[in-house]
TORVO-629964 format. One record per residue: x, y, z of N, C-alpha, C in turn. Coordinates in steps of 0.1 Angstrom, whole numbers, plus 5000, padded with zeros to 4 digits. Layout:
% TORVO-629964
XYZXYZXYZ/...
% end
This chain:
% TORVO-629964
881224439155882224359161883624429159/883824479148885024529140885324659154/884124719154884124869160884724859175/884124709184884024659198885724609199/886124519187887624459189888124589192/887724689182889124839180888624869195/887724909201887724979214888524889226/888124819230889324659237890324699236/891424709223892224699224892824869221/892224949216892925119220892525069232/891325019245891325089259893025019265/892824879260894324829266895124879263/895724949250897024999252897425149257/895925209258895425349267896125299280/895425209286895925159298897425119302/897825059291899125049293900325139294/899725269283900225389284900225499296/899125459303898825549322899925449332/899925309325900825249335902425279334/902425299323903825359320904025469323/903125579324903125719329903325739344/903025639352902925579365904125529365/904625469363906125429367907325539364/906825629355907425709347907425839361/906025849365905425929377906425949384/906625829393906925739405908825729404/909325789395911125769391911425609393/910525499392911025399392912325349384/912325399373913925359371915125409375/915025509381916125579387916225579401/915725469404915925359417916825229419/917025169430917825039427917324979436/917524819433916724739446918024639446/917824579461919024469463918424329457/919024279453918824149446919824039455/919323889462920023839466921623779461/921323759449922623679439923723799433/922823919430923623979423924124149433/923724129443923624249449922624369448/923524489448922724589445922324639429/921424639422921224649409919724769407/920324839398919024909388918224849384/916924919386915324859385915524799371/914824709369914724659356913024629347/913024609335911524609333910524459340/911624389343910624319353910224349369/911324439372910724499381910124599382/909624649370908724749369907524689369/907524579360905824549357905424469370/906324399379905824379391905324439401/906324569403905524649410904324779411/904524749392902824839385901424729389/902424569391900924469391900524449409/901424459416901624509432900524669435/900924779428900624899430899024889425/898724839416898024869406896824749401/896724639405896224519397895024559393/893824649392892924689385892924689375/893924799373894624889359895124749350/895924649354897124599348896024499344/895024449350893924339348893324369336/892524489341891724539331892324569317/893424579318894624589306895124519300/895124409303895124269295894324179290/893024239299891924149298891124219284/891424349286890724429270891724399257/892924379259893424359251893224199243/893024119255892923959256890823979246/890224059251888924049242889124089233/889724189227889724249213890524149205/891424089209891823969203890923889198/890323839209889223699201887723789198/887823899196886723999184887423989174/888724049172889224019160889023879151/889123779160888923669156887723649152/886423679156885423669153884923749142/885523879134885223989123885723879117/887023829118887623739105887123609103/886023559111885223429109884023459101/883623589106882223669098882323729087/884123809084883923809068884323729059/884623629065884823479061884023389054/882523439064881323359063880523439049/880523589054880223669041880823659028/881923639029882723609015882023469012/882323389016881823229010880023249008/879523359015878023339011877823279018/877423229033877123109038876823119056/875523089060875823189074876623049080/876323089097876822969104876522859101/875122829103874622719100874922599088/874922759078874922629066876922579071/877522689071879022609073879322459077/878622479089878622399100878122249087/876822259083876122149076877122109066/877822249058878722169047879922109050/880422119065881422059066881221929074/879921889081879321799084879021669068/878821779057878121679046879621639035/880721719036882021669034882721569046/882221549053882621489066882121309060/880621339058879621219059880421169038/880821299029881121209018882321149021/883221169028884321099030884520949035/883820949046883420879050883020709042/882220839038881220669026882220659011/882920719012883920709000885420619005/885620629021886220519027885720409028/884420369033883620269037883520149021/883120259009882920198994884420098991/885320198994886820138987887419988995/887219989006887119869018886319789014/885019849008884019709003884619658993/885419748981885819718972887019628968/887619658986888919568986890019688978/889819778971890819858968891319968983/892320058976892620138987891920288981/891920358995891120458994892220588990/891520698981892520778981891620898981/892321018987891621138991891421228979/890521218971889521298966888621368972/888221438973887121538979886621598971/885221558973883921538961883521728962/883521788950883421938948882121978951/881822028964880622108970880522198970/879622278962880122428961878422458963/878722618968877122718969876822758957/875722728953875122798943874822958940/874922998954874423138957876023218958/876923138957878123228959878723298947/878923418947879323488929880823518933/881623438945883423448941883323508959/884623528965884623568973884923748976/885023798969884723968971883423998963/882923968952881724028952881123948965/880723878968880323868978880523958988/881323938996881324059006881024179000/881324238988880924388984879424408987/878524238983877324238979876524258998/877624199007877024219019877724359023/878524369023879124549031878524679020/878824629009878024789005877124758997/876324688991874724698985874024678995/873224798992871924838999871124668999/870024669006869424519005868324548998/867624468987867024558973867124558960/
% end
């Protein structure tokens, strides 16, 4: 995942770097366009990226669009060494925040029966398999399995 976000986002800013070499190509700033309000005025960077997304929408798509995935890869290495650190795949996550969900719940439901008021305690669920959050991950990224 780690390896796929990094490629995404070097190809987008690869890309963004040929679009700039392209405008750069092309002498677009040492141009001027008429503007209704203000007259005659020097290209500006909004009219650069308009007319790289005019000239070009392949480039400029695929350029944001790589950058826009490596984003949410990034996002997903940091939910996975997330999950590695706590020791815990998807599944179980999902169940322990389902089973802090369900103690809360009945710890509302109890205090209402009781006629008192409820107050937020959150009952200590912990993995038995977890030895802290970096041995952990050391224990999945560098021990051998064995």
């Amino acid at each position: 995942l780690f390896c796929h976000a990094l490629i995404c986002v070097y190809g987008g800013i690869l890309l963004g770097y040929i679009l700039v070499a392209i405008v750069k190509h092309e002498k677009l700033y040492e141009m001027y366009v008429r503007d209704p309000k203000l007259g005659v005025i020097r290209v500006s960077h909004s009219h650069a990226i308009r007319w790289s997304i005019q000239r070009n929408p392949p480039l400029v798509g695929l350029c944001f669009g790589l950058v826009a995935i490596g984003v949410v890869l990034f996002g997903f290495v940091l939910y996975h060494l997330w999950l590695a650190g706590t020791n815990v795949t998807t599944n179980e996550s999902f169940k322990w925040k389902d089973l802090r969900r369900r103690n809360k719940r009945r710890a509302m439901q109890k205090a209402s029966e009781e006629g008192g008021r409820w107050q937020d305690h959150e009952e200590s669920v912990s993995n038995s398999y977890s030895s802290g959050f970096f041995s952990n991950l050391f224990e999945v990224l560098v021990l051998p399995p064995g």
